[in-house]
ZAVOMAR-516493 format. One record per atom (N, C-alpha, C, O, CB): x, y, z. Coordinates in steps of 0.05 Angstrom, whole numbers, plus 5000, padded with zeros to 4 digits. Glycine has a CB too. Layout:
XYZ ...
END
This chain:
501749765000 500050005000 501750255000 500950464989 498150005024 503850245011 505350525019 507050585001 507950804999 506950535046 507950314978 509550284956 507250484924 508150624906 510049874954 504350384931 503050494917 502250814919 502050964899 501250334918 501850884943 501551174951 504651274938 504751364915 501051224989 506651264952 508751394929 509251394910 510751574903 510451364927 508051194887 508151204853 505351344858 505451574849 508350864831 503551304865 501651494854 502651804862 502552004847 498551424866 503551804885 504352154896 506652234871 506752474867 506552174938 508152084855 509952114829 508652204817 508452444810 511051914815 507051954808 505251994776 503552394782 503552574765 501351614773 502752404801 500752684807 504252884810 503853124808 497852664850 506052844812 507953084814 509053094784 509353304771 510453034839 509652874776 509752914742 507853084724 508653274711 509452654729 505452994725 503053154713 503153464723 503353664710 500153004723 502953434747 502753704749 505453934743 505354184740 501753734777 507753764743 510253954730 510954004709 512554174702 512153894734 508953754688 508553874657 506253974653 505854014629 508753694635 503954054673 502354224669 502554484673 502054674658 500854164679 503354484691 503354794704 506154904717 505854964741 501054814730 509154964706 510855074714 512655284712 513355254688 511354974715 513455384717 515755534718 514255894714 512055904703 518055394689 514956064719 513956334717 513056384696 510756434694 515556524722 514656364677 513256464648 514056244632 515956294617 514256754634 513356064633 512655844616 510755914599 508455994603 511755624629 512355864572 510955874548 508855734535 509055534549 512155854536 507055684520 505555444514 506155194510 504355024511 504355474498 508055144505 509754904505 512754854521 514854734514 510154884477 512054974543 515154924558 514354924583 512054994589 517655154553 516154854603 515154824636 517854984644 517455074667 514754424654 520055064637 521355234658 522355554639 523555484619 524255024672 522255724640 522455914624 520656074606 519155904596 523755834614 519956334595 518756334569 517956694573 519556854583 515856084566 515956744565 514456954563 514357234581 514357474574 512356824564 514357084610 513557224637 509957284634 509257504644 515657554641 508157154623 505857284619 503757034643 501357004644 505057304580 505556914658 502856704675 505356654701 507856654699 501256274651 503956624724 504956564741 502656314749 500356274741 505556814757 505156124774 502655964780 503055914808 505255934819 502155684763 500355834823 501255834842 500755524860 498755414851 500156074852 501655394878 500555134898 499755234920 500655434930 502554914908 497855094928 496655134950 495254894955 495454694941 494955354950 493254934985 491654714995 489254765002 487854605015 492754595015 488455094991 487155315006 484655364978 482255354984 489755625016 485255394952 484455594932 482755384929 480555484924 486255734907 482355124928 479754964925 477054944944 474854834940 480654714924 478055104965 476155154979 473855344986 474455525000 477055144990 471155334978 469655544975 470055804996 469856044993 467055444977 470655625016 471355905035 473556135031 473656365041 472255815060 475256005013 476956245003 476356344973 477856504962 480056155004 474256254961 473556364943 474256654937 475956734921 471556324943 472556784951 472357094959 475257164958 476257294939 470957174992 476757044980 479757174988 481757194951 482857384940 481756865018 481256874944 483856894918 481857084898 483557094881 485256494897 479457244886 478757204872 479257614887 478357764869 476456934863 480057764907 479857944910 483657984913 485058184913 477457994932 484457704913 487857724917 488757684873 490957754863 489657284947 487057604861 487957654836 486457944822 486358064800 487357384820 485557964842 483658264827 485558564833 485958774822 479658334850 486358414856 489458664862 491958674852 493558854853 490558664888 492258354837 494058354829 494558394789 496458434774 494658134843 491758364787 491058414762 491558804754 492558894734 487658284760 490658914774 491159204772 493959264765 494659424747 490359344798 495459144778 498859184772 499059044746 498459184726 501259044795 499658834743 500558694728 497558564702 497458334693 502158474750 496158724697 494558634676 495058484655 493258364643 493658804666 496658464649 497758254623 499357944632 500957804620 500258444602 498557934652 499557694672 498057494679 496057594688 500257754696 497957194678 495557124681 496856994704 499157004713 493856984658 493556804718 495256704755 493156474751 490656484751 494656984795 494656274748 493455924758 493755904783 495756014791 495155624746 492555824797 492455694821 491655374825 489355284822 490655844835 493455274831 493054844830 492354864859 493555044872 496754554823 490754714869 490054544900 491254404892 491654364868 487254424912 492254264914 493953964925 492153904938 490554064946 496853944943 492053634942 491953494967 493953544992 496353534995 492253224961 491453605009 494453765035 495853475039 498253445036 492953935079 493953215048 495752975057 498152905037 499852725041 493852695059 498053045019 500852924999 502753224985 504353244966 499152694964 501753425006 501853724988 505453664998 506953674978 499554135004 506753615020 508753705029 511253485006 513653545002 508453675065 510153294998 510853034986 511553174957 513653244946 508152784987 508553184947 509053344914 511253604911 512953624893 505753524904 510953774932 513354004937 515953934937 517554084926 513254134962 516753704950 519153584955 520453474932 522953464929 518753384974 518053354910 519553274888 520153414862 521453334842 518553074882 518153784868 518853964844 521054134857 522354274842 516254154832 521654134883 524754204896 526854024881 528254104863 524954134932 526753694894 528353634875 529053684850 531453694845 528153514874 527253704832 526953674802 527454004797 527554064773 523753524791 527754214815 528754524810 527054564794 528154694776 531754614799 524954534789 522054704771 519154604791 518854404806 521554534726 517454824784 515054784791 514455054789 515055214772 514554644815 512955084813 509955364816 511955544829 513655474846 506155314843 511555814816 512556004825 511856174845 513056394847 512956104811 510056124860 508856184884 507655934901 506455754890 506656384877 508255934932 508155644943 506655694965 506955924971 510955504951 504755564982 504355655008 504655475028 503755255026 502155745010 506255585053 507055505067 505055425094 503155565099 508955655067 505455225108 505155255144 507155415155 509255415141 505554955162 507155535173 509755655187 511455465201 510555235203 509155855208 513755515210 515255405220 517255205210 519055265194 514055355234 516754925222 518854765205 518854695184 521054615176 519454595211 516554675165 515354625146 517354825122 518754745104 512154685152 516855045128 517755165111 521855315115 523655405102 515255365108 521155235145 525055355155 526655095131 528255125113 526455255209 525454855140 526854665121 527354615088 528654455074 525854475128 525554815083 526254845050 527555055040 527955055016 523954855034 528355275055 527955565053 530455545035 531055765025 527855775082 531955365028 534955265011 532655354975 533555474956 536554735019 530955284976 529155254952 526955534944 525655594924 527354974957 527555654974 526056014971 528356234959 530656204951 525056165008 526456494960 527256694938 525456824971 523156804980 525956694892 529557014989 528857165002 526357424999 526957554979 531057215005 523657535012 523857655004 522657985018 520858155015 523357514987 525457935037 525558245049 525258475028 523158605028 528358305064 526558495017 526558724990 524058764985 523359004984 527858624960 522558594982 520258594965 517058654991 514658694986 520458224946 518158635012 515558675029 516058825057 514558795077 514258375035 518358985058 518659215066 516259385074 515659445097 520059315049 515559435060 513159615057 510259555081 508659705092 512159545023 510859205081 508159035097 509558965123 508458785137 506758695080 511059035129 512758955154 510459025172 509158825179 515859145160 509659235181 507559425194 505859225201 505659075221 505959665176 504159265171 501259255178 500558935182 498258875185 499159405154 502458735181 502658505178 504158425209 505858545223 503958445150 502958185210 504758115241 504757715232 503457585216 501858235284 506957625253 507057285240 509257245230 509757005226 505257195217 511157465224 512757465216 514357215215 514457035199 513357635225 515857255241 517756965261 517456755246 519556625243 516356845294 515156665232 514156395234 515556285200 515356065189 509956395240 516856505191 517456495155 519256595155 519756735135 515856635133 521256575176 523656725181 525956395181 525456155185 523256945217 528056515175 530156375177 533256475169 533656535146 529356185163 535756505191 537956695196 536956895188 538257035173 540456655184 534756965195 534257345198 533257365169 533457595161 537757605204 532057185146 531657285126 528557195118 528056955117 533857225109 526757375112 524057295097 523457105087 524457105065 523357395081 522256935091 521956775057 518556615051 518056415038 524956455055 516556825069 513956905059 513157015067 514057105088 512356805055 510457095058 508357425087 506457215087 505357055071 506557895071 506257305118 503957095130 501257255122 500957495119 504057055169 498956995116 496957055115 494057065138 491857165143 496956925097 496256855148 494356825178 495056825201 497556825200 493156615181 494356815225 495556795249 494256485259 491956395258 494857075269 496956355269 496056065279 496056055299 498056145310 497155845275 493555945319 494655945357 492455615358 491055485342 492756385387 493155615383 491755385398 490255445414 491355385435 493155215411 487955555420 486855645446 485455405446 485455225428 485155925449 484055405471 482955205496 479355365496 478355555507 485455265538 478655185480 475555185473 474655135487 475854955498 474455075455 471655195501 469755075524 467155065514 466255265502 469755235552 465754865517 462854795517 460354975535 458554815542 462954505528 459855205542 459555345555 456455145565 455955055587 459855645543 454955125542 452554935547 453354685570 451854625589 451754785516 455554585564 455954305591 456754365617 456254245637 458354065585 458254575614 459554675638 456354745654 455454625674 462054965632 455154965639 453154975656 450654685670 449754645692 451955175640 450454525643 449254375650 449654095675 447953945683 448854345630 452754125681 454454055694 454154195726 455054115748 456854115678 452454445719 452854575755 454154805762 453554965779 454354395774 457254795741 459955005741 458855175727 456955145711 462854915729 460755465736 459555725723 460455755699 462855795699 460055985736 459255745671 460355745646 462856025640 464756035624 457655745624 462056225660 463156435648 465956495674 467056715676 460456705641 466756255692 467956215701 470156005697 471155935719 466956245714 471555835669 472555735668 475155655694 475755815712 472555805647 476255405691 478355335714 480155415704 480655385680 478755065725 481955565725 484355705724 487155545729 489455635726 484155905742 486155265737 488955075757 488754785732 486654765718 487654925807 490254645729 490754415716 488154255738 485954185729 494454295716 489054225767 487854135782 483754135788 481853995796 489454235798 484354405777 481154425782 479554395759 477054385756 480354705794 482454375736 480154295699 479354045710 477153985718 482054235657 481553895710 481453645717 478853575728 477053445717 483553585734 478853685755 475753645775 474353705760 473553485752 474853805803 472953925743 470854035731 470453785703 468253775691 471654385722 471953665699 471753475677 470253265685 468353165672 474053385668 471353205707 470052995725 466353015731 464452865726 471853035756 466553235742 464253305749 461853265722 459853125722 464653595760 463153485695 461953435668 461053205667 458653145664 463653475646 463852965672 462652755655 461352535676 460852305668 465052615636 460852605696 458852525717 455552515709 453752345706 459152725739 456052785708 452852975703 451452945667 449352885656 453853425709 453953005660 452652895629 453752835612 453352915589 451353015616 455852615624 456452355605 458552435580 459052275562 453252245589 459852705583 461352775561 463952795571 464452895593 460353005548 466152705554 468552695564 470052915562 469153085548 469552525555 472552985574 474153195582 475153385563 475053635566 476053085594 476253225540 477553345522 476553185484 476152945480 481053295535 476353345470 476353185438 478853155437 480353345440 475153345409 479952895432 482752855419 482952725395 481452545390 484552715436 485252805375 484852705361 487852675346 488652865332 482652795352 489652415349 493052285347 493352165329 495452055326 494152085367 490852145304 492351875290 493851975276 495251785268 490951675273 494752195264 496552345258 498252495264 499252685251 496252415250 498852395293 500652525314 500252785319 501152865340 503352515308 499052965304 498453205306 496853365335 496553605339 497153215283 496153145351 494553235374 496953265393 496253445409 492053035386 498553215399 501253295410 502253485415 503053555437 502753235401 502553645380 503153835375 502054105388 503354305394 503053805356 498054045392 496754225396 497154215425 496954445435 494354215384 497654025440 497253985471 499854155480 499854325498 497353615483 502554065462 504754265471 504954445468 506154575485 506554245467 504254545451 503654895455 500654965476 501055125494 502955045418 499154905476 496854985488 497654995516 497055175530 494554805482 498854805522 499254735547 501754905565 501655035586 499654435544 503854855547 506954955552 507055195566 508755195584 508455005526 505555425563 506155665583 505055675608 505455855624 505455905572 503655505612 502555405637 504155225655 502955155675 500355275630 506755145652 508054955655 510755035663 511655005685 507854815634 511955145639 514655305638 514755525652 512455585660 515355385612 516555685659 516755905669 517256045646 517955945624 518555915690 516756365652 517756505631 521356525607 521756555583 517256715646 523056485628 524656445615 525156205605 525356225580 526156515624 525356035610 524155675592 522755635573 522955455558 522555485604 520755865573 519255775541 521256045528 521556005504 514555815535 522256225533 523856435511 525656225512 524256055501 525056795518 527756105517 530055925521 528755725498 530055725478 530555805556 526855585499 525155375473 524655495449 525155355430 521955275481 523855765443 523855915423 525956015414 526356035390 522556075427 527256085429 530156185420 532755955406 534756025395 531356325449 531655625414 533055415403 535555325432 536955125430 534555535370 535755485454 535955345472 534455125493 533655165516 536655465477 534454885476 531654765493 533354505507 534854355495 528354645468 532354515542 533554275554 531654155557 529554225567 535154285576 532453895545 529853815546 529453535563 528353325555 528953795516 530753575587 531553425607 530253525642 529953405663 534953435603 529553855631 528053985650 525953915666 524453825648 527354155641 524553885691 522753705700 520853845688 519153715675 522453645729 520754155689 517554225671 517454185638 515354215626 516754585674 519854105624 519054045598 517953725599 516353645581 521554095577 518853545618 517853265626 514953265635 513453065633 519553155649 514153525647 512053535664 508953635638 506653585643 513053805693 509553735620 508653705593 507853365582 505753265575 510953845576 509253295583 509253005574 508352855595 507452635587 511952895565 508252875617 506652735638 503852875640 502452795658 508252725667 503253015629 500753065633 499452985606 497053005608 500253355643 500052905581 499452855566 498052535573 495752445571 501252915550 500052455580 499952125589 497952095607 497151865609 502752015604 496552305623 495152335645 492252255632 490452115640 495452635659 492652405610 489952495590 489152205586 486752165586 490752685558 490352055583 489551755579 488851665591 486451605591 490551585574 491051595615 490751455640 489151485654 488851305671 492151465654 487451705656 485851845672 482251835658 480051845668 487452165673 483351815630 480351755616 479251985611 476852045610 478251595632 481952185605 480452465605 479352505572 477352655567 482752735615 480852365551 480952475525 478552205520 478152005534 484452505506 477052325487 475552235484 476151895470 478151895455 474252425474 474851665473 475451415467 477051445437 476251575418 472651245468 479251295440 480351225411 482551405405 483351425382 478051255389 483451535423 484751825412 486151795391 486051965373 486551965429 488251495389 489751465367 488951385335 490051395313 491151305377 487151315345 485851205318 483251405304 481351325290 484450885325 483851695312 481851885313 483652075298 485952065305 480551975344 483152255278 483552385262 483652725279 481552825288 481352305240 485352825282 484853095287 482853215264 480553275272 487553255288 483353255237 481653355226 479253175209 480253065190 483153515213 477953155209 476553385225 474653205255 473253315273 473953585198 475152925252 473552795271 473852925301 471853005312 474252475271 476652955314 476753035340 474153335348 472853385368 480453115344 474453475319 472753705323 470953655322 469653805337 472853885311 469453465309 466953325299 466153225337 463953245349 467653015270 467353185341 466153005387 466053235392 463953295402 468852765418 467453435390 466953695410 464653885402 463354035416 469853885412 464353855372 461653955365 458753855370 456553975373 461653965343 459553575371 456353465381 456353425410 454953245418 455353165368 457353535423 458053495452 458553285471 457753225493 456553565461 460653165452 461252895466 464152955481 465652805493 461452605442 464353285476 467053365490 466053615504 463953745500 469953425469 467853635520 467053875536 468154135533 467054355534 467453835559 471754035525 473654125516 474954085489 474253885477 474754095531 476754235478 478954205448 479754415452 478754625460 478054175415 482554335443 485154485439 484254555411 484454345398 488254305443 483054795392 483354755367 485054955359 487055055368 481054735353 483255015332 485955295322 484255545327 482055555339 487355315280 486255805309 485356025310 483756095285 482056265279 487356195317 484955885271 484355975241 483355715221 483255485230 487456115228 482655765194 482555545169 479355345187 476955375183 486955285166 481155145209 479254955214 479854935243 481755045253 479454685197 477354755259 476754705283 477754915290 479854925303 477454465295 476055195282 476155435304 473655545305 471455435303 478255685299 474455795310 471255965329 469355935307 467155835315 471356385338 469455985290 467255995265 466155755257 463755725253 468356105239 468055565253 467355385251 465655235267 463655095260 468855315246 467055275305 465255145322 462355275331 460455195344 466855105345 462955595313 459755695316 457955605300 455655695302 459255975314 458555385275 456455285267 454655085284 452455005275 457155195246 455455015307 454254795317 453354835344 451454725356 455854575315 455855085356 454555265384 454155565383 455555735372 456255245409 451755615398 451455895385 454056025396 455455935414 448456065395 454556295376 457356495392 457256495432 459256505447 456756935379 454756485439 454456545465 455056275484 455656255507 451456655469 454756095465 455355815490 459055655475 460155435479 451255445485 459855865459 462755795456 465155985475 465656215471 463355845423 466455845494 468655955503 470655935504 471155705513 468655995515 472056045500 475156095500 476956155529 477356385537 475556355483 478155885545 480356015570 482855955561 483555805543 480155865602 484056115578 487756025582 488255795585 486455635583 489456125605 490355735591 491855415596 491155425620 491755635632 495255355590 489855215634 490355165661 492255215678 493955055670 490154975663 493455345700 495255365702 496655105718 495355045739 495355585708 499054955713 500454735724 502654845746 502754695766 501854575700 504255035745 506355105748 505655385762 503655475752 508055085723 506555535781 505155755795 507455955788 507456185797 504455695829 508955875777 511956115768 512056115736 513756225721 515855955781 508855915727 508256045701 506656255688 504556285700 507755895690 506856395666 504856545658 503156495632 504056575610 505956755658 500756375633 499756235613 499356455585 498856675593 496956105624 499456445569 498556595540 497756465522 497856225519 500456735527 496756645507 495256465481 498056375461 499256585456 492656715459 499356135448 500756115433 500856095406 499455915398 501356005440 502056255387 500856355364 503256435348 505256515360 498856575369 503256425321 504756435296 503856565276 501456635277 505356215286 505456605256 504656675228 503056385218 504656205215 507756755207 500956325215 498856135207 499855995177 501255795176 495756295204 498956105159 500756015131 501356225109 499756405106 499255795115 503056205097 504056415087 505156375054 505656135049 506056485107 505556535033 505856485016 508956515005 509656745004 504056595008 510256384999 513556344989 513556404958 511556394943 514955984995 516256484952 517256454920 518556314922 519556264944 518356634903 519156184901 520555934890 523356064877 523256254861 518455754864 526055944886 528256074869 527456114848 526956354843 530555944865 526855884825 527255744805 525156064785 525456104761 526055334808 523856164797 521556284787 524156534773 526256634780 518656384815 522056544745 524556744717 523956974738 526057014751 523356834670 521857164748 522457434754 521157384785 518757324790 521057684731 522557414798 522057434830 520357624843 518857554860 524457494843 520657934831 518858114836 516658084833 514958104851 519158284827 516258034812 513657934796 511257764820 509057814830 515057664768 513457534822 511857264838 511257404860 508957394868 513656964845 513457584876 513757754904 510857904897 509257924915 517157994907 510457964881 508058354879 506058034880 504458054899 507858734831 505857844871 502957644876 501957644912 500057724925 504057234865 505357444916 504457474941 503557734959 502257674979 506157374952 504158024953 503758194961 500758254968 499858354988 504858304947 499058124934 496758164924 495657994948 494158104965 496358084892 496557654952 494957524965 494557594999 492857495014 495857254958 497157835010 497057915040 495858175033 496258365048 499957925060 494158225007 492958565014 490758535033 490258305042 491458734984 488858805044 487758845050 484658705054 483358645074 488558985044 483958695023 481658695013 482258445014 480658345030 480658824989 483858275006 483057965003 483257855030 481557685034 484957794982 485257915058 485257795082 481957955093 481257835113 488457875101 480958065090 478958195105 476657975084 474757855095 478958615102 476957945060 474957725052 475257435061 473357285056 474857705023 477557325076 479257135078 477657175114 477056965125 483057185066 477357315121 476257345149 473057245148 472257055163 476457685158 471957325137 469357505137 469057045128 468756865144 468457935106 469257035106 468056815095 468956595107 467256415109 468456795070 472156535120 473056265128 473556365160 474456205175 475956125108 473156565166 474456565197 477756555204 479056455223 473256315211 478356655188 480956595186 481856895207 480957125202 482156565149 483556845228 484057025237 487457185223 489757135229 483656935265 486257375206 487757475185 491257635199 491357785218 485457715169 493357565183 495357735197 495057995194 496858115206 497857685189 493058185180 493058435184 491558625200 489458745192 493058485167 492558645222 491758785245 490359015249 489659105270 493358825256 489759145216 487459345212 484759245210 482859385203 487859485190 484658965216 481658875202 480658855231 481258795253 481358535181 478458975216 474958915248 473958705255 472458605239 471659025242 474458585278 473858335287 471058285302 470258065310 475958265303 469458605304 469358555321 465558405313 463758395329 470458795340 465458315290 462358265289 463357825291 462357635280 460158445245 465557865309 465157515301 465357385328 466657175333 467957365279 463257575354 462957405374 464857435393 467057525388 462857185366 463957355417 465057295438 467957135444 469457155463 463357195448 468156965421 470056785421 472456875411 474656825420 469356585409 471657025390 474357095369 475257355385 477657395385 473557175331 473757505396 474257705416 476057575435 478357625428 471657805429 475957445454 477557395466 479757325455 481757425465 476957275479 480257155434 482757125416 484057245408 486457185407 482757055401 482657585395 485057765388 485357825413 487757855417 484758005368 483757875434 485158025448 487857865472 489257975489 482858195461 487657575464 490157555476 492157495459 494257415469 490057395495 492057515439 493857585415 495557735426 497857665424 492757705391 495057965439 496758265452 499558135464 501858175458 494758455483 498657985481 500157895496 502157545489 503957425501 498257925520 500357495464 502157215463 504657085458 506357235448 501457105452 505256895461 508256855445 508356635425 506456485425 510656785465 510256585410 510656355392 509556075400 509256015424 513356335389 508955925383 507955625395 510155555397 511955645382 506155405380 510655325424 512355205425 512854995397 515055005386 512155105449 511154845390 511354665372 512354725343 513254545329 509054575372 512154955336 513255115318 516455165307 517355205285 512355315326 517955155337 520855205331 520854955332 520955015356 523055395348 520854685331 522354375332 520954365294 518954445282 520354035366 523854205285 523654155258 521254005259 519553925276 526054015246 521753975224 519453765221 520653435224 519153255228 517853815188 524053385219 523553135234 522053075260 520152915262 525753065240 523353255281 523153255305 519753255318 519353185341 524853475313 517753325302 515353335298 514553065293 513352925309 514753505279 515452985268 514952675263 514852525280 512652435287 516452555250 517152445293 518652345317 516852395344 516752245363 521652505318 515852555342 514052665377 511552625366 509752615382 514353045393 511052615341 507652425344 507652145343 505652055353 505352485317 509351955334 509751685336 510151635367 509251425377 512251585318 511551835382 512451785406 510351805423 509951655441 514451935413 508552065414 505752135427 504551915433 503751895457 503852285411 504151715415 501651575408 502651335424 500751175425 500851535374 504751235436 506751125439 504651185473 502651055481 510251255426 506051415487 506151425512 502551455514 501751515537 508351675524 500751425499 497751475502 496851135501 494551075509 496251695473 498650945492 497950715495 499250645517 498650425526 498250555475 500950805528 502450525555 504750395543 505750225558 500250205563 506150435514 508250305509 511150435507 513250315501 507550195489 510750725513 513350815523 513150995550 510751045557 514750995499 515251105567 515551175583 515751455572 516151515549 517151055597 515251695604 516052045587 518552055578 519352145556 515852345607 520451915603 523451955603 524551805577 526251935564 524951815631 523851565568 524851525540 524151655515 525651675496 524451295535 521251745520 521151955500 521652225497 521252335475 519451965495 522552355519 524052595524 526452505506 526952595484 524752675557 527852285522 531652305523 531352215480 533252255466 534251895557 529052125469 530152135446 529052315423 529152255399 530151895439 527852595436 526652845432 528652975423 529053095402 525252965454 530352905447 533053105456 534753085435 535853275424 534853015486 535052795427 537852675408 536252785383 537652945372 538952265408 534452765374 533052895355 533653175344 534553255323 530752885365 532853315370 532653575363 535853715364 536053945356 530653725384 538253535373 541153655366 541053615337 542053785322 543853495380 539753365325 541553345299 539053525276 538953505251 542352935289 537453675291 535353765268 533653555254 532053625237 536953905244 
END
């Protein structure tokens, strides 16, 4: 099976590199030609919800560059990082790329087209930066802001007895209030969702500033990370807790973060989820199923009393140039087009996307998203963000590992650690 998924993930990177490549590819050529079409990958432009956004991001970009035309290909996100990898190899493809932040894209950035020069101008009004950064140099403008906040069922809590608009402030007392929930009405603590290791990810950041002290999570962001520390252990023992304890919902491993884990917390078979800020399993999304008034948003529990919890948050995803692309500016003024104004404010309004530009009005989207920008003010980087994407890999196999009972924290720390020296 896994022999077949890679010739087919081939056969779809071939096609699409004699379909659609290189900047100005001519009618009969894939790297070189004209300069009259740019193209772009994504995982985003097939989606009705961004309709609005690309169709107001080529309308801006059409004003400049009118004699330019702009493809946009969807990927499959489950194979998007795969297909990218083999038009890197092969030095041709789409001349505009979009990124996740962080390791996703620090690890290719050998295959980007810096581009400080070119977005100078958006430094300002744009924030997320960090997350598309690498030795101090650009290499996309974020489109979104990514965080993890700690969603609440406001409906169970109440129906539970607890004051909805008093969320628990202590690890200790979520804990109790979970208990109590799933006493009274039968719903469990948390939606989880590992089979793609990805619930890990969300728990370590969500969790982490509640845990760490202030200088320990700047020390993790900054790439000094010991990761031998009892509070970076004490992260990973509470994960393990989540099991042991019967807090997360049945199956965690064999449960899909997207979209099933969100799918239990919407029909209220959770009480709680770690989701996002933006794209999916966030406020908009979970207001299709609870009204804005019975969705809430708390801090991290607090674990650690010498910690200070914040919302943890990034540049969300962002758009790259491709070396290989004939005119850089060109591709640069696209992406420009796709972080304008008009298209993140349509990119809001239609998908909930909590947009990187900090002039947009938030304020008709509820109680929930309210609280989100506003601890935006104060947040810092996700932890999960600065560890490569090996090292990611590696800590969801390991996740899923210590959620069954078949590894210990300390063995999965000490081979976190050896991990994260060699990148």
């Amino acid at each position: 099976m896994k022999q077949r998924t890679l010739l087919s993930a081939a056969l779809v990177v071939g096609l699409t590199l004699t379909a659609g490549c290189g900047s100005a590819s001519g009618p009969d050529s894939t790297t070189g030609g004209s300069g009259d079409k740019l193209v772009v990958w994504d995982w985003k432009s097939g989606d009705a919800k961004a309709a609005a956004y690309v169709e107001k991001a080529k309308a801006d970009f059409a004003k400049k560059h009118p004699g330019v035309a702009v493809e946009f290909v969807a990927q499959p996100f489950d194979q998007y990082y795969t297909l990218l990898g083999a038009a890197i190899q092969a030095g041709k493809g789409p001349d505009v790329v979009l990124f996740n932040g962080g390791g996703q894209i620090r690890d290719r950035a050998g295959a980007l087209a810096p581009l400080d020069s070119y977005v100078a101008d958006d430094r300002q009004r744009l924030a997320g930066w960090d997350a598309f950064t690498k030795d101090g140099k650009v290499y996309a403008a974020p489109v979104t802001l990514q965080g993890h906040p700690v969603y609440y069922n406001k409906d169970l809590y109440q129906k539970a007895g607890l004051d909805p608009d008093s969320p628990p402030r202590t690890w200790d007392d979520f804990v109790r209030n979970c208990g109590v929930i799933t006493q009274k009405t039968g719903a469990k603590c948390l939606a989880q969702g590992n089979k793609e290791g990805y619930g890990i990810q969300f728990f370590l950041s969500a969790t982490g500033s509640a845990v760490l002290t202030p200088q320990e999570y700047d020390d993790w962001i900054a790439g000094k990370r010991d990761w031998s520390l009892a509070n970076v252990k004490r992260i990973f023992e509470l994960w393990k807790q989540t099991a042991d304890s019967g807090l997360n919902t049945d199956g965690a491993n064999s449960t899909a973060m997207f979209n099933d884990a969100f799918a239990l917390f919407n029909s209220g078979k959770a009480a709680n989820v770690i989701g996002l800020m933006s794209d999916v399993g966030h406020w908009k999304d979970f207001a299709e199923f609870l009204t804005p008034e019975k969705l809430g948003v708390m801090r991290a529990p607090v674990v650690n009393p010498a910690a200070k919890p914040s919302l943890p948050f990034d540049g969300g995803i962002g758009y790259a140039v491709a070396k290989w692309t004939e005119d850089p500016k060109l591709a640069a003024d696209l992406v420009r087009s796709l972080t304008s104004a008009d298209a993140l404010k349509a990119f809001y309004a239609d998908g909930g996307a909590i947009a990187s530009d900090s002039t947009i009005d938030v304020s008709s989207g509820g109680p929930a998203v309210k609280a989100i920008v506003t601890e935006v003010k104060e947040g810092k980087p996700a932890l999960h963000v600065a560890l490569s994407s090996k090292t990611l890999d590696l800590m969801g196999r390991l996740s899923q590992q210590l959620l069954s009972g078949s590894a210990t924290v300390d063995d999965a720390v000490a081979q976190l650690a050896a991990s994260d020296k060699t990148g």
